[in-house]
C-alpha positions as CSV (number, residue, x, y, z in Angstrom):
1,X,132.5,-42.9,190.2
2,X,134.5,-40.2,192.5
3,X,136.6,-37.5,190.5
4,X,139.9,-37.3,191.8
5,X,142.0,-34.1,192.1
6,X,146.2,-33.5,192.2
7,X,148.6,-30.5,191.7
8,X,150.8,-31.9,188.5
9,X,153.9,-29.5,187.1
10,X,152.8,-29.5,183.5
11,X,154.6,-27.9,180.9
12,X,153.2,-24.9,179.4
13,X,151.1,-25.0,176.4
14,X,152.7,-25.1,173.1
15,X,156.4,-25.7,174.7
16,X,159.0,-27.4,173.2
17,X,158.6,-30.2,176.3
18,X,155.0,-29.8,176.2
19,X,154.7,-30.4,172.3
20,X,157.3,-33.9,172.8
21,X,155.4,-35.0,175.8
22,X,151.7,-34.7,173.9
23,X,153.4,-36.9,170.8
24,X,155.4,-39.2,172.8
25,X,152.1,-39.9,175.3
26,X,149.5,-39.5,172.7
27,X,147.3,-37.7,175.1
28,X,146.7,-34.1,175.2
29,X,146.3,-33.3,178.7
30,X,145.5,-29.8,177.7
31,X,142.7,-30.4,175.6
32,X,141.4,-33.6,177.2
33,X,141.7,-35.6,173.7
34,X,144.0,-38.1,172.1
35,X,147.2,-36.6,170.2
36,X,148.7,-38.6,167.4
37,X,150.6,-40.8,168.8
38,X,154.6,-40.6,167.7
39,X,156.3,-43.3,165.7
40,X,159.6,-45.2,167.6
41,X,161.8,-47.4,165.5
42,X,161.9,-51.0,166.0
43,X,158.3,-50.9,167.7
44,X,155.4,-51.7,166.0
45,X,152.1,-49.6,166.6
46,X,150.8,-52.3,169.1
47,X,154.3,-52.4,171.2
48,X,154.9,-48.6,170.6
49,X,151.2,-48.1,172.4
50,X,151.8,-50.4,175.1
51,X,155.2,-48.8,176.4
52,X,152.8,-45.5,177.5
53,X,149.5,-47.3,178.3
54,X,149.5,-46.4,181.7
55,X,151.4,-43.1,182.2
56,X,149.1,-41.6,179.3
57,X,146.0,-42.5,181.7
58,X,148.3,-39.4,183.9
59,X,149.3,-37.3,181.0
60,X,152.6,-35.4,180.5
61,X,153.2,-34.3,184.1
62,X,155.5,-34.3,187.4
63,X,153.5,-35.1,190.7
64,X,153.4,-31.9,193.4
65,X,150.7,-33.2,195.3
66,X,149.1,-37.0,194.8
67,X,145.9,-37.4,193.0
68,X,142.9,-37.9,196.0
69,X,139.4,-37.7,195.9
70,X,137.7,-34.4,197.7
71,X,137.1,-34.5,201.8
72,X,133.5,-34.5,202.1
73,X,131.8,-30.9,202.1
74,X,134.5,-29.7,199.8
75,X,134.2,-28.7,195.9
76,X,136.6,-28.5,193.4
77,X,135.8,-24.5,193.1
78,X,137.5,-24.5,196.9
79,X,140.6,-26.2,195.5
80,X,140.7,-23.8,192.3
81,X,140.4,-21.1,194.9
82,X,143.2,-22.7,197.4
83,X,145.5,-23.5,194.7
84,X,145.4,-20.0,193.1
85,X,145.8,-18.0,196.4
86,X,149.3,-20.5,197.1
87,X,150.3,-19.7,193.2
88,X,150.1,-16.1,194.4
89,X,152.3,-16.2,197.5
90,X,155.1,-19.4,195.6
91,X,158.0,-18.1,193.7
92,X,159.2,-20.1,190.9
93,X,161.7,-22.6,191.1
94,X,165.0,-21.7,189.5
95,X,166.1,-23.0,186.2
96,X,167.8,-26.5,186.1
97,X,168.3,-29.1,183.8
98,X,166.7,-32.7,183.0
99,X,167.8,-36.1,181.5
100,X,167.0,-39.4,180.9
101,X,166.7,-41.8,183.7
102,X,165.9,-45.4,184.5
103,X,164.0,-45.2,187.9
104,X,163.7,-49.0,188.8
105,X,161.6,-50.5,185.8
106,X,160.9,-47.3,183.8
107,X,162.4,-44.0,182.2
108,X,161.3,-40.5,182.9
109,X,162.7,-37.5,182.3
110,X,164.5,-36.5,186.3
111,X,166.7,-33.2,187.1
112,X,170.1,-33.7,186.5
113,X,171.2,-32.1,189.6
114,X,169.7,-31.7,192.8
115,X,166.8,-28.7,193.8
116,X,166.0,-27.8,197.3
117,X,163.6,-25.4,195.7
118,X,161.8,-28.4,193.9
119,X,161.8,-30.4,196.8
120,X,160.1,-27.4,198.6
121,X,157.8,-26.9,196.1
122,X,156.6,-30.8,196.0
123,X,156.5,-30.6,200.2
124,X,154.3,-27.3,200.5
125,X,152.3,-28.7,198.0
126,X,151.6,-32.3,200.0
127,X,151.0,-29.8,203.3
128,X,149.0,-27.0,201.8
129,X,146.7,-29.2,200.1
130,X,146.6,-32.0,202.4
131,X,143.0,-30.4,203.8
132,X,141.1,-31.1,200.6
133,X,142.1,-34.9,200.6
134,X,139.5,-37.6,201.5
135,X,140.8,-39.5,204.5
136,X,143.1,-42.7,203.0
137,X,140.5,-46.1,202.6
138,X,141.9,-49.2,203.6
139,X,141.5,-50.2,200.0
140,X,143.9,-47.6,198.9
141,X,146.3,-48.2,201.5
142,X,146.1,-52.1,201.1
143,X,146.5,-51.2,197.4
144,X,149.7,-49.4,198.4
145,X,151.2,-53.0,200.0
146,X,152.7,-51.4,203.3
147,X,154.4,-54.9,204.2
148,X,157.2,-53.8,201.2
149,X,157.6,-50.2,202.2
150,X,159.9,-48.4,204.7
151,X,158.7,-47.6,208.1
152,X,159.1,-44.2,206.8
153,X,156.9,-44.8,203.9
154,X,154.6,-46.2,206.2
155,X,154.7,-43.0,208.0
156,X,154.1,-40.9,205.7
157,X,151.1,-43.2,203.5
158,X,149.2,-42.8,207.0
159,X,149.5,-39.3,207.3
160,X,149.7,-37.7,203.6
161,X,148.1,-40.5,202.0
162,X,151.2,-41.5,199.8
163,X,154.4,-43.1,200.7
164,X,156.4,-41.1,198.0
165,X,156.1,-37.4,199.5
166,X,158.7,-35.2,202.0
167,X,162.1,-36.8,202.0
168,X,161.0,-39.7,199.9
169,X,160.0,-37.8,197.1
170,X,161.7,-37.6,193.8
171,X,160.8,-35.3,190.9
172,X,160.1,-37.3,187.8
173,X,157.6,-36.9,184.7
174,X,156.9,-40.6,183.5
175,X,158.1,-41.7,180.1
176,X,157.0,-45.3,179.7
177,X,155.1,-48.3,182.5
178,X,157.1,-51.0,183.3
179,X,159.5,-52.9,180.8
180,X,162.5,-55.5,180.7
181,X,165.8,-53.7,180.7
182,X,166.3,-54.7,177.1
183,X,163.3,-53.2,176.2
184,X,164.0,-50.2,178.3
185,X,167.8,-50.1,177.0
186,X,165.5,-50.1,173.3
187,X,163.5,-47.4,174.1
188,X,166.3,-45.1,175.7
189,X,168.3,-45.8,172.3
190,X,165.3,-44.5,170.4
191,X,164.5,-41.7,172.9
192,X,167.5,-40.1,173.0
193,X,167.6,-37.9,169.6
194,X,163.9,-37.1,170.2
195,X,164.8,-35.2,173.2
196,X,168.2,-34.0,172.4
197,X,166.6,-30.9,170.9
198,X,164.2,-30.4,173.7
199,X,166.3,-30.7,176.6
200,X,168.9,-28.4,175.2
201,X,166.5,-25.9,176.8
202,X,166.9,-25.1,180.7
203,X,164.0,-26.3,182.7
204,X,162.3,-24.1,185.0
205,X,159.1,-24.2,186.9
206,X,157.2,-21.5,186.9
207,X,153.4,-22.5,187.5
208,X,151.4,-25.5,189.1
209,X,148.2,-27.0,187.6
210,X,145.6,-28.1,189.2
211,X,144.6,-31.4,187.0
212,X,141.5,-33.4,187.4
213,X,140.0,-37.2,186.7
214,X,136.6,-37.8,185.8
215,X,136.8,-41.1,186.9
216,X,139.3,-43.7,188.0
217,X,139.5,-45.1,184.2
218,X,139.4,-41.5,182.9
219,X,142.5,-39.6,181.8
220,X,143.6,-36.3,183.4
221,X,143.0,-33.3,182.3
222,X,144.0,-29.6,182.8
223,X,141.7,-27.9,184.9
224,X,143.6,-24.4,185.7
225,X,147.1,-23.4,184.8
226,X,148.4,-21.1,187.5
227,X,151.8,-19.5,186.9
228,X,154.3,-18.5,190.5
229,X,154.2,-15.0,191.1
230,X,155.2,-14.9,194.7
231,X,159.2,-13.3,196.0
232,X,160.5,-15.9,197.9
Protein backbone atom coordinates (compact mmCIF):
# COMPACT_ATOMS: atom_id res chain seq x y z
CA UNK A 1 0.00 0.00 0.00
CA UNK A 2 1.21 3.77 -0.70
CA UNK A 3 3.09 5.54 2.33
CA UNK A 4 1.65 8.73 2.95
CA UNK A 5 3.67 11.84 4.15
CA UNK A 6 2.47 15.29 6.32
CA UNK A 7 4.21 18.08 8.20
CA UNK A 8 2.56 17.55 11.97
CA UNK A 9 3.55 20.19 14.96
CA UNK A 10 4.63 17.54 17.48
CA UNK A 11 5.70 18.27 20.77
CA UNK A 12 9.18 17.80 21.60
CA UNK A 13 10.42 14.71 23.04
CA UNK A 14 10.12 14.12 26.68
CA UNK A 15 7.83 17.44 27.17
CA UNK A 16 5.39 17.93 29.68
CA UNK A 17 2.60 17.97 26.47
CA UNK A 18 4.50 15.43 24.73
CA UNK A 19 4.66 12.95 27.92
CA UNK A 20 0.39 13.70 28.46
CA UNK A 21 -0.24 13.26 24.79
CA UNK A 22 1.81 9.71 24.57
CA UNK A 23 -0.40 8.45 27.85
CA UNK A 24 -3.61 9.91 26.95
CA UNK A 25 -3.20 8.43 23.08
CA UNK A 26 -1.37 5.33 23.94
CA UNK A 27 0.82 5.66 20.97
CA UNK A 28 4.24 6.88 20.94
CA UNK A 29 4.63 8.64 17.87
CA UNK A 30 8.21 9.02 18.61
CA UNK A 31 9.18 5.64 18.87
CA UNK A 32 6.60 4.15 16.54
CA UNK A 33 5.23 1.71 19.49
CA UNK A 34 2.18 1.55 21.80
CA UNK A 35 2.53 3.60 25.14
CA UNK A 36 0.56 2.45 28.15
CA UNK A 37 -2.43 3.64 27.77
CA UNK A 38 -3.77 6.17 30.81
CA UNK A 39 -6.58 5.26 33.05
CA UNK A 40 -9.94 7.87 33.01
CA UNK A 41 -12.51 7.56 35.73
CA UNK A 42 -15.90 6.34 34.99
CA UNK A 43 -14.56 4.54 31.67
CA UNK A 44 -13.76 1.14 31.57
CA UNK A 45 -10.61 -0.13 29.59
CA UNK A 46 -12.84 -1.01 26.52
CA UNK A 47 -14.68 2.63 26.51
CA UNK A 48 -11.48 4.46 27.71
CA UNK A 49 -9.81 2.76 24.24
CA UNK A 50 -12.48 3.66 22.07
CA UNK A 51 -12.66 7.50 22.89
CA UNK A 52 -8.88 7.63 21.00
CA UNK A 53 -9.22 4.85 18.45
CA UNK A 54 -8.95 6.96 15.67
CA UNK A 55 -6.81 9.98 16.51
CA UNK A 56 -4.06 7.47 17.91
CA UNK A 57 -3.97 5.92 14.24
CA UNK A 58 -2.55 10.16 13.82
CA UNK A 59 -0.58 10.31 16.97
CA UNK A 60 -0.18 13.33 19.33
CA UNK A 61 0.00 16.11 16.67
CA UNK A 62 -1.38 19.49 15.02
CA UNK A 63 -1.86 19.28 11.20
CA UNK A 64 0.66 21.92 9.14
CA UNK A 65 0.38 20.29 5.97
CA UNK A 66 -2.34 17.27 5.20
CA UNK A 67 -1.09 13.77 5.09
CA UNK A 68 -0.72 12.82 0.94
CA UNK A 69 0.87 10.26 -0.81
CA UNK A 70 4.34 11.24 -2.87
CA UNK A 71 3.84 12.88 -6.73
CA UNK A 72 5.26 10.31 -8.81
CA UNK A 73 9.19 10.60 -9.33
CA UNK A 74 9.57 11.99 -5.85
CA UNK A 75 11.19 10.18 -2.63
CA UNK A 76 10.77 10.80 0.79
CA UNK A 77 14.67 11.85 0.98
CA UNK A 78 13.44 15.00 -1.41
CA UNK A 79 10.81 15.89 1.27
CA UNK A 80 13.40 15.33 4.29
CA UNK A 81 15.56 17.65 2.20
CA UNK A 82 12.61 20.27 1.29
CA UNK A 83 11.28 20.33 4.69
CA UNK A 84 14.74 20.95 6.38
CA UNK A 85 15.87 23.73 4.00
CA UNK A 86 12.07 25.66 4.99
CA UNK A 87 12.92 24.77 8.87
CA UNK A 88 16.09 26.80 8.11
CA UNK A 89 14.68 29.93 6.58
CA UNK A 90 10.83 29.70 9.34
CA UNK A 91 11.13 31.55 12.59
CA UNK A 92 9.25 30.10 15.38
CA UNK A 93 5.90 31.04 16.28
CA UNK A 94 5.59 33.07 19.44
CA UNK A 95 4.46 31.68 22.63
CA UNK A 96 0.68 31.41 23.30
CA UNK A 97 -1.53 29.53 25.29
CA UNK A 98 -3.99 26.30 24.75
CA UNK A 99 -7.26 24.96 26.21
CA UNK A 100 -9.76 22.60 26.06
CA UNK A 101 -12.21 22.79 23.33
CA UNK A 102 -15.23 21.05 21.84
CA UNK A 103 -14.78 21.38 17.97
CA UNK A 104 -18.30 20.03 16.68
CA UNK A 105 -18.28 16.24 18.05
CA UNK A 106 -14.78 16.08 19.63
CA UNK A 107 -12.23 17.84 22.14
CA UNK A 108 -8.71 18.93 21.34
CA UNK A 109 -6.53 20.91 22.77
CA UNK A 110 -7.00 24.74 20.41
CA UNK A 111 -5.07 28.24 21.20
CA UNK A 112 -6.85 30.25 23.46
CA UNK A 113 -6.35 33.33 21.48
CA UNK A 114 -5.82 33.98 18.05
CA UNK A 115 -2.07 33.60 16.03
CA UNK A 116 -1.43 35.12 12.71
CA UNK A 117 1.97 33.56 13.07
CA UNK A 118 0.24 30.02 13.36
CA UNK A 119 -1.94 30.62 10.67
CA UNK A 120 1.11 31.53 8.60
CA UNK A 121 2.89 28.80 9.54
CA UNK A 122 -0.05 26.20 8.64
CA UNK A 123 -0.45 28.32 5.05
CA UNK A 124 3.41 28.24 3.96
CA UNK A 125 3.39 24.82 4.91
CA UNK A 126 0.11 23.83 2.52
CA UNK A 127 2.08 26.09 -0.32
CA UNK A 128 5.67 25.01 0.19
CA UNK A 129 4.95 21.44 0.23
CA UNK A 130 2.09 21.38 -2.01
CA UNK A 131 4.82 20.07 -4.91
CA UNK A 132 5.40 16.72 -3.33
CA UNK A 133 1.61 15.84 -3.19
CA UNK A 134 0.13 13.17 -5.56
CA UNK A 135 -2.55 14.77 -7.55
CA UNK A 136 -6.20 14.41 -5.38
CA UNK A 137 -8.09 10.83 -6.70
CA UNK A 138 -11.61 11.00 -7.15
CA UNK A 139 -11.79 8.43 -4.42
CA UNK A 140 -10.26 10.88 -1.93
CA UNK A 141 -12.21 13.69 -3.03
CA UNK A 142 -15.62 11.68 -3.13
CA UNK A 143 -14.34 10.51 0.35
CA UNK A 144 -14.23 14.21 1.26
CA UNK A 145 -18.33 14.48 0.35
CA UNK A 146 -17.99 18.07 -1.53
CA UNK A 147 -21.98 18.23 -1.83
CA UNK A 148 -21.74 19.25 2.34
CA UNK A 149 -18.76 21.69 2.05
CA UNK A 150 -18.53 25.38 1.26
CA UNK A 151 -17.79 26.58 -2.11
CA UNK A 152 -14.67 27.66 -0.52
CA UNK A 153 -13.94 24.27 0.77
CA UNK A 154 -14.53 23.16 -2.52
CA UNK A 155 -12.03 25.46 -3.74
CA UNK A 156 -9.54 24.77 -1.84
CA UNK A 157 -9.98 20.49 -1.78
CA UNK A 158 -9.43 20.96 -5.64
CA UNK A 159 -6.38 22.81 -5.46
CA UNK A 160 -4.51 21.79 -2.07
CA UNK A 161 -6.09 18.66 -1.79
CA UNK A 162 -8.01 19.40 1.57
CA UNK A 163 -10.90 21.57 2.30
CA UNK A 164 -9.54 22.55 5.85
CA UNK A 165 -6.30 24.73 4.78
CA UNK A 166 -5.81 28.84 4.27
CA UNK A 167 -8.61 30.68 5.80
CA UNK A 168 -10.45 27.51 6.77
CA UNK A 169 -7.92 26.25 8.82
CA UNK A 170 -7.94 25.94 12.54
CA UNK A 171 -5.06 24.79 14.73
CA UNK A 172 -6.13 21.80 16.85
CA UNK A 173 -4.22 18.56 18.22
CA UNK A 174 -7.12 15.86 18.51
CA UNK A 175 -8.01 14.56 21.94
CA UNK A 176 -10.78 11.96 21.33
CA UNK A 177 -13.06 10.66 17.72
CA UNK A 178 -16.45 11.43 17.74
CA UNK A 179 -18.85 11.16 20.98
CA UNK A 180 -22.36 12.18 22.33
CA UNK A 181 -22.11 15.48 24.23
CA UNK A 182 -22.61 13.58 27.45
CA UNK A 183 -19.96 11.58 26.84
CA UNK A 184 -17.87 14.42 25.73
CA UNK A 185 -19.15 16.65 28.75
CA UNK A 186 -17.61 13.06 30.74
CA UNK A 187 -14.46 13.17 29.29
CA UNK A 188 -13.88 17.00 29.60
CA UNK A 189 -14.75 16.55 33.44
CA UNK A 190 -12.13 13.86 33.61
CA UNK A 191 -9.62 15.69 31.35
CA UNK A 192 -9.45 18.73 32.98
CA UNK A 193 -7.03 18.05 36.14
CA UNK A 194 -4.86 15.95 33.76
CA UNK A 195 -3.99 18.90 31.84
CA UNK A 196 -4.15 21.54 34.41
CA UNK A 197 -0.53 21.00 35.14
CA UNK A 198 0.50 20.76 31.57
CA UNK A 199 -1.07 23.70 30.15
CA UNK A 200 0.17 25.96 32.92
CA UNK A 201 3.16 26.02 30.59
CA UNK A 202 3.15 28.63 27.49
CA UNK A 203 2.91 26.97 24.22
CA UNK A 204 5.23 27.76 21.57
CA UNK A 205 6.17 26.28 18.37
CA UNK A 206 9.47 26.00 17.62
CA UNK A 207 10.00 23.03 15.04
CA UNK A 208 7.90 21.03 12.38
CA UNK A 209 8.12 17.28 11.82
CA UNK A 210 7.91 15.64 9.07
CA UNK A 211 5.72 12.38 10.04
CA UNK A 212 5.25 9.35 7.93
CA UNK A 213 2.50 6.30 7.41
CA UNK A 214 3.51 2.96 6.31
CA UNK A 215 0.32 2.31 5.16
CA UNK A 216 -3.23 3.60 5.34
CA UNK A 217 -3.95 1.19 8.50
CA UNK A 218 -0.54 2.11 9.90
CA UNK A 219 0.06 4.64 12.59
CA UNK A 220 2.33 7.74 12.17
CA UNK A 221 5.47 7.98 13.09
CA UNK A 222 8.32 10.56 13.52
CA UNK A 223 10.45 10.62 10.71
CA UNK A 224 12.60 13.99 11.31
CA UNK A 225 12.22 16.63 13.98
CA UNK A 226 13.36 19.90 12.62
CA UNK A 227 13.42 22.83 14.97
CA UNK A 228 12.74 26.91 13.37
CA UNK A 229 15.82 28.69 13.07
CA UNK A 230 15.03 31.29 10.53
CA UNK A 231 14.56 35.65 11.70
CA UNK A 232 11.42 36.40 10.50
Amino acid sequence: MTARYAIYYIPGRNTALEEFGRAWLGWDVWQAEPAPLAPLPGFDAAARDALVRTPRQYGFHATLKPPMALAPGLAVDDLLAAAGRFAARTAPVPALDLHLSTLGNFLALTPAQPSPALNALAADCVAAFDAFREALQPADRARRKPESLTARQCEYLDRWGYPWVMAEFRFHMTLSGAASPDILARLRDGLAPMLEPVLREPFRIDAIAVAGQPARNDAFRVLEYLPLTGDA
